[in-house]
N, C-alpha and C positions, 0 to 999 in steps of 0.2 A: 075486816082487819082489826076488829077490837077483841083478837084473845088476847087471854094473859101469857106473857111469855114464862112456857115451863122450863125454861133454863134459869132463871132468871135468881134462884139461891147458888144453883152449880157456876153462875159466870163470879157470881160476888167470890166464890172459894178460889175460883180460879187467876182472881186478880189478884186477891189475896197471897196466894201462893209465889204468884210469880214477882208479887212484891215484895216477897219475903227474901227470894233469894237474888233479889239485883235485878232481876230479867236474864238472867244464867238458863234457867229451863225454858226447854222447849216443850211441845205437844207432848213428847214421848215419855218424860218424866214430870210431866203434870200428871196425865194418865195415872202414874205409879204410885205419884203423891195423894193423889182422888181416892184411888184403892184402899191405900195407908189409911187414911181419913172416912172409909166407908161408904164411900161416894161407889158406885159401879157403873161406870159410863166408857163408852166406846171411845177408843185412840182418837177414831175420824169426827166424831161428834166435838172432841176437846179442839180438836185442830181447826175445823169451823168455827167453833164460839169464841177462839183467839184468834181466828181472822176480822170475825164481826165486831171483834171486841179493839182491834187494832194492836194484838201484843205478838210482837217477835223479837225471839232470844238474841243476844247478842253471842256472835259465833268467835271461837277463841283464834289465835292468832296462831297459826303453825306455822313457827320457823323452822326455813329450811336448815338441815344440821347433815352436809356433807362429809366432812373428816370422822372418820370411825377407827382412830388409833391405828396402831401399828395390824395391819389385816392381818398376819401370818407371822412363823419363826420361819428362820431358816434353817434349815437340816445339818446336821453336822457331815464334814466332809470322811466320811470314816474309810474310805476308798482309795482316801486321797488323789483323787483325781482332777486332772490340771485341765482347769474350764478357759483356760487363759488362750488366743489367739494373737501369733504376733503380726500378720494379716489379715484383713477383712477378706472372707469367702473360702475360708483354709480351709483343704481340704487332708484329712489323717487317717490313713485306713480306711479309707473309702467312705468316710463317714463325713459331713459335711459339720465345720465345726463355727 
């Protein structure tokens, strides 16, 4: 158990990095940042030595956003055609209105 650890310049870049941006990235653009930087090392290799190393991104907050404005126009009536019932279950021409 007395090797050297050969990550051991890639974890210092890797801490670096990620204290550069907040703790914002994760694995997947550490990887990309490594790359930028000349580093060539495997996605899963980065994701292990920020496990060992104890770094995880903080993940952003997606709020929920149900209201999406007016969904649709309404068609204009150019038919003129009378949608109006003065009964519930009227029936007009055979046609149930």
């Amino acid at each position: 158990m007395n090797r050297l650890d050969k990550y051991s310049e890639i974890k210092e870049v890797i801490q670096q990095v990620f204290n550069e941006h907040r703790g914002r990235y994760g694995f997947r653009r550490i990887t990309l940042e490594l790359r930028n930087r000349g580093y060539l090392i495997n996605h899963k290799t980065v994701r292990r030595l920020m496990n060992e190393l104890g770094l995880k991104c903080l993940e952003r907050i997606k709020k929920f956003r149900s209201y999406r404005g007016k969904v649709g126009r309404i068609a204009p009536n150019i038919l003129q055609r009378d949608f109006k019932a003065s009964n519930p279950s009227q029936m007009r021409n055979g046609l149930r209105m």
